[in-house]
N, C-alpha and C positions, 0 to 999 in steps of 0.2 A: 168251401175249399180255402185254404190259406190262402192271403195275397202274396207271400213271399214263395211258397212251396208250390204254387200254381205254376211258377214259370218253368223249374223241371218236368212237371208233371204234364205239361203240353202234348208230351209224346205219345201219353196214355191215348190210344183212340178206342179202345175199348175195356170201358172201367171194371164192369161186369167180370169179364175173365181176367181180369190185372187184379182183385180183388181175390179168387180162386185162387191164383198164384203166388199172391202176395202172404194168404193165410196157410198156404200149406210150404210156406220156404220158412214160416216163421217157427211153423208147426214143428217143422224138422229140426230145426236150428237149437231150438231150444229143448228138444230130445225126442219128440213123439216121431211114431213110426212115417214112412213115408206111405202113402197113399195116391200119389200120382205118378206118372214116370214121363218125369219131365227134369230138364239140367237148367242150374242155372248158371249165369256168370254176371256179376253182379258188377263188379267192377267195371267191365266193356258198357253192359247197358246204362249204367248210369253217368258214365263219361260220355258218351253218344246224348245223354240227356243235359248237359252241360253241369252236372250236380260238383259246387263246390264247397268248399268253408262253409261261407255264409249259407246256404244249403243246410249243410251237412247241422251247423249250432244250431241253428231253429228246429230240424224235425229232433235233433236231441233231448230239445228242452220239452215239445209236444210228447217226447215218447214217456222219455221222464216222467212227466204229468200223469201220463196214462197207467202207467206201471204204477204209481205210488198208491192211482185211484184205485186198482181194481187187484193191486198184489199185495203178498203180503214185504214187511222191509226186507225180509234177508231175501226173495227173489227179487222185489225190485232193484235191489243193490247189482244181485250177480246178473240178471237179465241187463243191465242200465251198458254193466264196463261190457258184457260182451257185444250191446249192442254200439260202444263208443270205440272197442278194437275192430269193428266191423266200416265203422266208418272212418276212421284212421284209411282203413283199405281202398276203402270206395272215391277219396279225396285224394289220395297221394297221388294218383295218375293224374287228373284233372289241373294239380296246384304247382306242376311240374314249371 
């Protein structure tokens, strides 16, 4: 686990189904059909999770990383800004 991303992720008590979750929000997000029926609200839980800035710049940079490894540029590009308007969202309540 990151040392710095550890400390929101505290909340996690079960990784196993946060994992499940975490793959089919991304799943959707970025077009494929949904397959669960479940809501999310991403802004509340991750405010609850104390997720800020500094937060938020780190798992950017990790996502980044990951996208470049495993995508090609022009998705890693447009996956990258939607995932950086997405955390725009997720920070604004927190940095109030």
């Amino acid at each position: 686990m990151d040392p710095v991303l550890s400390v929101p992720f505290q909340s996690v008590e079960d990784w196993p189904h946060h994992v499940v979750r975490l793959t089919h929000f991304w799943w959707i997000r970025f077009g494929g059909d949904s397959y669960l029926n479940v809501s999310y609200n991403p802004p509340e839980k991750h405010f609850h999770a104390g997720f800020n800035q500094e937060f938020l710049t780190r798992w950017l940079g990790l996502f980044q990383e990951t996208l470049q490894d495993k995508l090609s540029l022009e998705q890693a590009t447009l996956w990258g800004v939607i995932a950086e308007r997405m955390g725009v969202a997720l920070t604004f309540k927190n940095d109030l």
